[in-house]
N, C-alpha and C positions, 0 to 999 in steps of 0.2 A: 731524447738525446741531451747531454750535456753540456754541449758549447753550440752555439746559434750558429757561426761560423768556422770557417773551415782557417782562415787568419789568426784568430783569436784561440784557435787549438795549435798551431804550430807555435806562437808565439810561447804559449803555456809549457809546449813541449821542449823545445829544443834548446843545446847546453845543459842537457840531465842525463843522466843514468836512468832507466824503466827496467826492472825487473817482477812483469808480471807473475810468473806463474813460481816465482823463489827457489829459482833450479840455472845452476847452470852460468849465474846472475847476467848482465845487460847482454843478450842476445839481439841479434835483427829481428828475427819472431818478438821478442818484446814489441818492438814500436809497431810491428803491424796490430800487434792485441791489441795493443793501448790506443791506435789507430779507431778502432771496430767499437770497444768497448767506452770510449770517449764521446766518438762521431755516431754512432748508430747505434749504442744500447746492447751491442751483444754481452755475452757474458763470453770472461775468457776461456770455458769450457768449449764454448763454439766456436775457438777462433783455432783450436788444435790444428797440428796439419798431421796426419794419419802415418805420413814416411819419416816423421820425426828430425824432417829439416826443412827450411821453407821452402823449396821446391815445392812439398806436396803441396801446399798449398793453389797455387797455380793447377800443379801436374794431374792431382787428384779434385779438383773442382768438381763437385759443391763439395769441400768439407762436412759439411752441416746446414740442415734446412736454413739458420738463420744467414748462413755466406750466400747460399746459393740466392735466396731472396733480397739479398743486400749489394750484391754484386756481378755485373755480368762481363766473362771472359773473352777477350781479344787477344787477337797474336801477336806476334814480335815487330809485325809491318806495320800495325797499327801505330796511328801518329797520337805519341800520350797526350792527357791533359790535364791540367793542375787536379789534385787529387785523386787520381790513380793510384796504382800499387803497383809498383813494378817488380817484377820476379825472375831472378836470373837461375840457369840452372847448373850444375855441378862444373865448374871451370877451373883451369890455373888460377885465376883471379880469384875466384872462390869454390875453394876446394869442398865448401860444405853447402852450400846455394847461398843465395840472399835475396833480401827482398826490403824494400823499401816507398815511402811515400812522395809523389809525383808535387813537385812543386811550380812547376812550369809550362805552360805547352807547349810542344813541340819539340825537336832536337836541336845539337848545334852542335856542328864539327865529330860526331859520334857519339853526343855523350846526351844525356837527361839531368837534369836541376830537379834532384829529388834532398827529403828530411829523410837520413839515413845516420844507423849504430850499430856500430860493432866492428872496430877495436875500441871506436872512441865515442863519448859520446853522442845523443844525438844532434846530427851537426846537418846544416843549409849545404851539399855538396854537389859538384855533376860528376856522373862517373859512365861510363862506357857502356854502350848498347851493346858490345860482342858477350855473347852466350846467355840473351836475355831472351829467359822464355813467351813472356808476353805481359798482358796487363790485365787486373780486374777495375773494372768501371765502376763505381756506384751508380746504383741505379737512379739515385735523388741524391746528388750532391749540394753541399751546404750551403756551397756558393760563400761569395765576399766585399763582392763588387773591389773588391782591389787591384784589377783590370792584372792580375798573373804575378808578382810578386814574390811572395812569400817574405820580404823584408820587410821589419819595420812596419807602423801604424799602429795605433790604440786598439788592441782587440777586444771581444767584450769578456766580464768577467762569467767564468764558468759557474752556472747555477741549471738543477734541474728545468723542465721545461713543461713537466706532467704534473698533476695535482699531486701532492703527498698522501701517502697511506698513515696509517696507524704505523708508528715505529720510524719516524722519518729524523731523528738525529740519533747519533749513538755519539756517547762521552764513556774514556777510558778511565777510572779509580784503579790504580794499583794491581790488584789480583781479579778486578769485572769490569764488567759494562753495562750500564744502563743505557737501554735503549726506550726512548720514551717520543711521542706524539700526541694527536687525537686525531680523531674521527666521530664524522657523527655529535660534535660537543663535549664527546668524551674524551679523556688524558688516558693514558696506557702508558705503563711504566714497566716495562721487563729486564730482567736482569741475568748474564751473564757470567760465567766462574774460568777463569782461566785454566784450561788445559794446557799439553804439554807439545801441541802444532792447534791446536782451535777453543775456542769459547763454547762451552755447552749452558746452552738454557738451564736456569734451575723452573722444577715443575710449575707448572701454570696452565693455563688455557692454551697456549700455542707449543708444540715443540720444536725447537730448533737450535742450530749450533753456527757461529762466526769461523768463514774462512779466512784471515789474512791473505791478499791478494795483492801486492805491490804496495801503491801508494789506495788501494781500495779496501775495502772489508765487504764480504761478499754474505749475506746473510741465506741460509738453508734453513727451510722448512718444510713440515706437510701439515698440509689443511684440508679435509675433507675429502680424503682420500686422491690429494692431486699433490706433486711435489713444486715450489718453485726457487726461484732464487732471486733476491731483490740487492743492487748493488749502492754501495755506499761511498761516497768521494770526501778524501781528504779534506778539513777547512781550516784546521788546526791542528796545534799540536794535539793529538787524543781524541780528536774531530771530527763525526763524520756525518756525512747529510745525506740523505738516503733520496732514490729515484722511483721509476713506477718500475714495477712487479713482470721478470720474464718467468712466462712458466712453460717451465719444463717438459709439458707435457706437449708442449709443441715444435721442441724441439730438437726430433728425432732425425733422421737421416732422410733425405729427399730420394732417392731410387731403389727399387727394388733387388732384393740381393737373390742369389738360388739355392736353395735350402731345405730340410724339408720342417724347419721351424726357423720361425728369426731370431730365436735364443738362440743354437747351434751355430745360425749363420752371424750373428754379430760376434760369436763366441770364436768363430775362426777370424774372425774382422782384426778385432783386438790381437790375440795371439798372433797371426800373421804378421799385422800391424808393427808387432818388437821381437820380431824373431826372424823376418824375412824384408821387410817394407813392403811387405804384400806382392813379393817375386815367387812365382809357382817354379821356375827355374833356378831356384835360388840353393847354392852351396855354399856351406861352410868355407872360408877363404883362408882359415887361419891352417886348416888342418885335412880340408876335403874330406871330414863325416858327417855331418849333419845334413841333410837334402828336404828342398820342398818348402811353401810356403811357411809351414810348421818345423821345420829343422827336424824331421825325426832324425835321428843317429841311430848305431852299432845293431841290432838285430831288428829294434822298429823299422828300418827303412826295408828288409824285405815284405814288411806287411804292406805298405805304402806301396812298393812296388808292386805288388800283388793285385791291389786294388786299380793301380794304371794299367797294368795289363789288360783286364777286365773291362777297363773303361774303353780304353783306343791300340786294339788289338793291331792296328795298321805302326803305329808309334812302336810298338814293343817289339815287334818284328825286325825294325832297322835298330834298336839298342839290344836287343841279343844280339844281331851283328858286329855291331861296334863293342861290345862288352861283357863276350862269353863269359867270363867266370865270375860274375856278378848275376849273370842272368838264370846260368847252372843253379846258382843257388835260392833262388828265387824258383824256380820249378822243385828240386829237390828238397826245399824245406831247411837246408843246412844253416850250421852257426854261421852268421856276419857280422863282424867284430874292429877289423881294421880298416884304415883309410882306405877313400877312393885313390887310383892313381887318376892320373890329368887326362887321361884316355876316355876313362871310367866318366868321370866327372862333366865332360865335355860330352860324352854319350846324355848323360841322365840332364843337361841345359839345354840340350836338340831337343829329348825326348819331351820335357817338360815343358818350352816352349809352344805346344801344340795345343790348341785348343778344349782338343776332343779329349787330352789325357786329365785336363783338370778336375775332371769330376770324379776319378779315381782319390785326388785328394783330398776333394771334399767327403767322400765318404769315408776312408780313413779317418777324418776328423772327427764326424759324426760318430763312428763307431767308438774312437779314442773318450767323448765328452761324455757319450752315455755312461762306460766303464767307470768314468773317474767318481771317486767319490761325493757324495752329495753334502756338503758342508753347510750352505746357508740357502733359506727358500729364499729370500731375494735374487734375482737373477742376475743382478748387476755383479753384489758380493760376489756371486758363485763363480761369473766368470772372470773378476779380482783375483780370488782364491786360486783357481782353475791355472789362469797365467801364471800364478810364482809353484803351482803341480807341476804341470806343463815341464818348468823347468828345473824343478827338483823335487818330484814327491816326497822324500825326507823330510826335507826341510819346508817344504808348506805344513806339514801335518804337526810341524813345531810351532809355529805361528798363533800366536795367541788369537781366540774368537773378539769378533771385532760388533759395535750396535752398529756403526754407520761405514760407507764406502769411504770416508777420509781417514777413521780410524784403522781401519783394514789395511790402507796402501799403505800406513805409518807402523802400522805389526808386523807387517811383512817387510820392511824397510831396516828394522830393528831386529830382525829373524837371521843367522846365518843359513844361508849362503847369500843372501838377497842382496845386502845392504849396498855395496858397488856398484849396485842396477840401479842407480836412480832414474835414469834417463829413463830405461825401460818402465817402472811403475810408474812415473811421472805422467807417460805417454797412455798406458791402459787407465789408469784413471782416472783422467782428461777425457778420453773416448768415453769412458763408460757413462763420465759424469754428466755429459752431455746429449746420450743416449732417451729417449723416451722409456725405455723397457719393452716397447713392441715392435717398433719399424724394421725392418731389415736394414742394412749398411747402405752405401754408394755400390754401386758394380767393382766388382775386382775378378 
């Protein structure tokens, strides 16, 4: 960890702007990352929340092996305590959820003394337990001895707190960086070339390339056949001082998903993930075509349907009822082209709702992922790739080929039709990035 104390991080923190993840810029999801990634070493990779607003976070618990190990879930009745994370879910107050850092213990008059941002900076405020979903605890908090505060006192100054590796400062020259240390007695000097979103390695003994990450720089490499990622903290202008080594390889998803591979099933993870918030009853709201955790639209959704059928013959019984002529067509094999009516539509959120019918979409999916074309043997790329198919084969297949998953989400970004998606590649490449390459997802 980075700051000794949990004082000496708010102090550091609060009256700023954080824009971790450079999307979007000072969000509330910022100050939980910078929260995680300050206080416990995660990377902001693992701090993603899966429904692309901080509810999941809470909603969808464990995010990622390293949340679920770092924090444990309480409900709304629970009495907080300083350093918590409180999580409200979609309300008038906030139309889009929020979440925030516990500064106090306990309540007073309905409200919680939490470090919260967004409209305004991060600021010391109390705001109102109505529509608060609950809390995450850390499981080893920092502690302060500042007997509940959060005002005021000499915090200490933030400095690593694990030995340094080889590469433990980086200084920025103009168009590189040199990243240099030793180990072992030895100096190591590597050097960095400015890209056009990252720093690529020029060739040497290590490969690897510099994420910008707010006020961090996130360094990406692989070593002997294992990938990790070591993060670096502001000390200067152009200044960064590097900590110990997360690797990657441990930090895949904690529960097992259903699937009949965990490529396929993290592959509907993602894609769900920005295309539904992982709702199996999920309709299109702009227009009532697109259906299903994957959004199939216009003649795809009789395949989809086809496959629910199959799955939960009891479910498809009461939506022919409620949806003859959508159902008509779905036996008969005919064109399906136009919008659901609200009939229609409220038929296929019953039907979808249903336990038994989900596996009808998961094998749609499976069937859809095999079909698609095979574009990069990395599996992460593929299902990068696969999300901007998904949603416009045209235009994936215009997409320049990419060496690493950061350059891919930035091709595809720069690709028409894409470019207006940021939130959504923001989101699959956040997942992905944080993905092991083997684990299956969390349950959905």
């Amino acid at each position: 960890m980075v700051f000794s104390s949990f004082q000496s991080w708010v102090d550091a923190t609060r009256n700023r702007f954080w824009d971790l993840d450079g999307a979007y810029g000072a969000q509330c999801w910022d100050l939980w990352a910078k929260y995680c990634v300050d206080c416990y070493g995660l990377t902001v990779a693992q701090c993603i929340t899966p429904s692309g607003y901080a509810e999941g976070i809470y909603n969808r618990y464990p995010t990622s092996t390293a949340v679920g190990d770092t924090f444990e879930r309480l409900g709304a009745d629970a009495t907080p305590k300083r350093e918590d994370v409180a999580v409200w879910n979609f309300s008038s107050a906030y139309p889009s959820s929020h979440i925030a850092i516990v500064l106090e213990d306990g309540t007073s008059g309905g409200t919680i003394r939490v470090l919260t941002q967004n409209p305004d900076a991060s600021a010391d405020k109390r705001l109102s337990v109505s529509g608060l979903a609950g809390y995450l605890r850390p499981k080893h908090p920092l502690g302060d001895g500042s007997g509940g505060g959060g005002g005021g006192g000499g915090g200490d100054t933030p400095s690593p707190s694990e030995p340094e590796a080889v590469g433990s400062f980086m200084q920025r020259y103009d168009n590189q960086i040199l990243l240099t240390g030793s180990k072992d007695g030895k100096k190591s000097v590597r050097t960095f070339l400015r890209g056009t979103t990252m720093w690529k390695e020029t060739p040497g003994t290590l490969s690897g390339w510099i994420e910008p990450s707010g006020d961090t720089m996130l360094l990406h490499e692989g070593r002997n056949g294992s990938y990790r990622v070591r993060t670096f903290w502001k000390i200067g202008d152009g200044q960064w001082r590097g900590k110990a080594i997360t690797d990657i390889s441990s930090g895949g998803q904690s529960q097992p998903g259903s699937s009949d591979s965990s490529e396929n099933s993290y592959a509907l993870y993602v894609v769900g993930t920005v295309e539904s918030s992982l709702r199996w009853d999920a309709v299109e709201a702009a227009n009532l075509q697109g259906i299903g955790i994957a959004q199939w639209s216009f003649g795809r959704r009789l395949q989809v349907l086809n496959k629910m059928k199959t799955a939960d013959p009891t479910g498809w019984n009461t939506f022919k009822t409620k949806a003859p002529a959508v159902a008509a067509l779905v036996e008969s094999g005919g064109t399906f082209t136009r919008n659901l009516t609200q009939t229609e539509a409220d038929a296929f959120e019953t039907w979808a709702s249903r336990s038994e019918s989900h596996q009808g979409q998961r094998d749609q999916f499976t069937e859809d992922y095999k079909g698609y074309p095979q574009t990069y043997e990395d599996d992460k790329m593929q299902i990068l790739w696969v999300t901007a198919y998904h949603q416009s084969p045209a235009g994936a297949q215009n997409v320049p080929k990419a060496s690493t998953l950061l350059e891919l989400r930035n091709n595809i970004l720069n690709t028409s039709p894409f470019g207006p998606y940021t939130s959504r590649y923001y989101t699959a490449y956040n997942l992905l990035n944080a993905w092991d390459g083997k684990s299956n997802p969390p349950n959905f």
